[in-house]
C-alpha positions as CSV (number, residue, x, y, z in Angstrom):
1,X,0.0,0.0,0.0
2,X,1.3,3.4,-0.8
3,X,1.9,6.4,1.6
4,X,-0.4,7.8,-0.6
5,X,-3.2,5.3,-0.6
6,X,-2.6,5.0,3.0
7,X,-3.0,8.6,4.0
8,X,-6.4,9.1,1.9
9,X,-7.8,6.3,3.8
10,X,-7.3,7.8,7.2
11,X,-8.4,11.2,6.1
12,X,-11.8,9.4,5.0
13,X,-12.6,7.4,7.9
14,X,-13.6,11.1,10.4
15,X,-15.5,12.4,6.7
16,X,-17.4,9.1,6.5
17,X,-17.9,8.8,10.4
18,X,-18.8,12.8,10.3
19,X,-21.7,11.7,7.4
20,X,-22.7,8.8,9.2
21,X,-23.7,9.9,12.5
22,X,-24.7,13.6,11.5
23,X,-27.6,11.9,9.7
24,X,-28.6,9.4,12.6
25,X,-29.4,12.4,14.8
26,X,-33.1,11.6,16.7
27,X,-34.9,13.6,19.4
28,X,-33.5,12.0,22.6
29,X,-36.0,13.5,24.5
30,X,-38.6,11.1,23.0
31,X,-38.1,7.7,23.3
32,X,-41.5,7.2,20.6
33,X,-40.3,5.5,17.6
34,X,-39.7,8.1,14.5
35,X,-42.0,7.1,11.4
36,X,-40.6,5.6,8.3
37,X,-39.5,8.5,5.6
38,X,-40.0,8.0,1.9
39,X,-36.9,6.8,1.0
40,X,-36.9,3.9,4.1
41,X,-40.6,2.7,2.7
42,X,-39.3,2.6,-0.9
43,X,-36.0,1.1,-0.2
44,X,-38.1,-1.3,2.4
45,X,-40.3,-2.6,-0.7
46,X,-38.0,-3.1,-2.6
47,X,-36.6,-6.3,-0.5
48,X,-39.8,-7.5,-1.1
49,X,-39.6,-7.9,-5.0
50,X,-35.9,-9.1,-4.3
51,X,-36.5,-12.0,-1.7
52,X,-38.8,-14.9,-1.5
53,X,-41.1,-14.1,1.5
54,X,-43.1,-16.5,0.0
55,X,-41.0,-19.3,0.9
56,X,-41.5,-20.6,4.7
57,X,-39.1,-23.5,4.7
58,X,-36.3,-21.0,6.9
59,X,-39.6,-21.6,9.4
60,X,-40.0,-24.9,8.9
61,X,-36.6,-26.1,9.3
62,X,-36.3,-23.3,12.4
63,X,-39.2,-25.1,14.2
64,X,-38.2,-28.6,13.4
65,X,-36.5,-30.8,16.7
66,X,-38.7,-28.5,19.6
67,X,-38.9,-30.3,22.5
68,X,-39.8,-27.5,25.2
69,X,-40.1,-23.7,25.0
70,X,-38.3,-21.4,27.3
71,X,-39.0,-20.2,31.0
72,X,-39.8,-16.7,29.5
73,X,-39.4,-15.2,33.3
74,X,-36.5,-12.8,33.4
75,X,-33.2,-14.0,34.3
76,X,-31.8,-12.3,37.2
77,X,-28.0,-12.1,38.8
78,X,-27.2,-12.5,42.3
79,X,-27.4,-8.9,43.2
80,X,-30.9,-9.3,41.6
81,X,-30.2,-7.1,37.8
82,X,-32.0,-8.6,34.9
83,X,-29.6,-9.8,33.0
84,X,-31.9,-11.3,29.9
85,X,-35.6,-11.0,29.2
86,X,-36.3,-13.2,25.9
87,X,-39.4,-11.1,26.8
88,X,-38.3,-7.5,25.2
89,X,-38.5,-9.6,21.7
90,X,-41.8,-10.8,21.9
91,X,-43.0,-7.4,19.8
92,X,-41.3,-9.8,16.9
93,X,-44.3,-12.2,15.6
94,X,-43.8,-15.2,13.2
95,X,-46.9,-13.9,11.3
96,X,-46.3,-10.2,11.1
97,X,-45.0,-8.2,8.1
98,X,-42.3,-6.0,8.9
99,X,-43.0,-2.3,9.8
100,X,-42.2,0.3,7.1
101,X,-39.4,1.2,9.6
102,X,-37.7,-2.5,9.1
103,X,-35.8,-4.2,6.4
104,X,-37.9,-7.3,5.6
105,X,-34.9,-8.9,5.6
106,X,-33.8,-8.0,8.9
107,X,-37.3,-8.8,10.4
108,X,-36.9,-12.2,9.0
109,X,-33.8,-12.6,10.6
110,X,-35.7,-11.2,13.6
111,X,-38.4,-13.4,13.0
112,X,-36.6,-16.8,12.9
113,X,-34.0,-16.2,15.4
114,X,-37.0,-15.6,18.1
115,X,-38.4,-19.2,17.4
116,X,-37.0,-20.1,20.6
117,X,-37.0,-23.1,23.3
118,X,-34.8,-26.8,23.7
119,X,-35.2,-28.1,20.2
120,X,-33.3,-31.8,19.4
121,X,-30.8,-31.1,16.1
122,X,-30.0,-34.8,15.9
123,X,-29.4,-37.9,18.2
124,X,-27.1,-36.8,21.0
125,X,-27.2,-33.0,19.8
126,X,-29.6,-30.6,21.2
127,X,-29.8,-26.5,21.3
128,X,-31.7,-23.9,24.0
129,X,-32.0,-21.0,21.4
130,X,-33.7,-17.5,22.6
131,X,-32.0,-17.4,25.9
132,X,-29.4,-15.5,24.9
133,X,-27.6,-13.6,22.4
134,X,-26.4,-16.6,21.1
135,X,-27.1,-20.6,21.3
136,X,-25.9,-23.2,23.5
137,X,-25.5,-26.4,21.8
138,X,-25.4,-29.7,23.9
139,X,-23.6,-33.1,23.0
140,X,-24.0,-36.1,24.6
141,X,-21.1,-37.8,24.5
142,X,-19.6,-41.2,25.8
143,X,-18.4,-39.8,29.4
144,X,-20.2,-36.6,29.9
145,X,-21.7,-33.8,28.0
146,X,-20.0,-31.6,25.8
147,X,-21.5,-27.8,25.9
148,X,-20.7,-25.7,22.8
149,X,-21.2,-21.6,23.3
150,X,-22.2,-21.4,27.2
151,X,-23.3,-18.2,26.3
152,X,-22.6,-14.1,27.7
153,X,-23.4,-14.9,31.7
154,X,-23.8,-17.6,34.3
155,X,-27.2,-17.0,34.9
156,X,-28.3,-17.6,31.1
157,X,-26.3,-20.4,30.9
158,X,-27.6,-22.0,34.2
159,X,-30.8,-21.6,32.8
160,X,-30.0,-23.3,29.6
161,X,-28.7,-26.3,31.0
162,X,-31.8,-26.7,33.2
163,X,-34.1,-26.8,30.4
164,X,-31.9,-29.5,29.2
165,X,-31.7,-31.6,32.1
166,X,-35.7,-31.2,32.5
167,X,-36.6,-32.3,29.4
């Protein structure tokens, strides 16, 4: 890379940063969602002509395995701070368009990632999804169980592995 090439790049970075958040200003004394502008609702329909929303087989295949859905009661540390609420998703519904506000895409995404609970992948292999940012995967092995992504705290985790041993 030249010194050249090099310096241009940093200078851009601030300019593009500078664009970037001087036109995601919002009115922080309202915490009301903004509506959709013109632009957002055109660019918004636009996914639909582009993707399949027809096709349901993401669901399908998202929903296939469930053995046992999630305690949706907030999970709470010791010193009694919620540390996840599958809760603050349930706005997200399976059936439900997307606002003019989302990417259809996105709300997809959205959409599929909150099919949550203990589902079976295969024999031996099993997944609590929804009860954190991530999933935990579970495999049985010969000796003991081998637990794949124990996820961002204690408490999630515990509650993961209950739903496992429950069920």
């Amino acid at each position: 890379m030249s010194k050249v090439t090099f310096i241009k790049g940093i200078v851009s970075v601030p300019i593009i940063f500078a664009i970037l958040a001087g036109s995601s200003v919002t009115n922080a004394s309202s915490d009301k969602p903004m509506p959709a502008t013109n632009a957002t609702i055109s660019a918004n329909k636009a996914f639909y002509k582009q993707l399949n929303f027809k096709d349901k087989e993401d669901f399908k295949n998202a929903h296939k395995g469930f053995i046992a859905p999630l305690n949706m009661n907030p999970i709470k540390n010791s010193k009694g701070d919620v540390v996840w609420d599958s809760n603050r998703y349930s706005f997200i519904k399976e059936d439900q368009p997307a606002s003019f506000t989302v990417n259809p895409s996105l709300w997809r995404q959205a959409q599929l990632q909150n099919i949550t609970g203990l589902f079976k992948v295969v024999d031996g292999v099993y997944q609590v999804r929804g009860q954190d940012l991530s999933v935990l995967t579970i495999v049985e092995g010969k000796t003991g169980l081998i637990v794949l992504d124990t996820l961002s705290t204690i408490e999630t985790a515990k509650a993961a592995m209950e739903l496992y041993f429950e069920h």
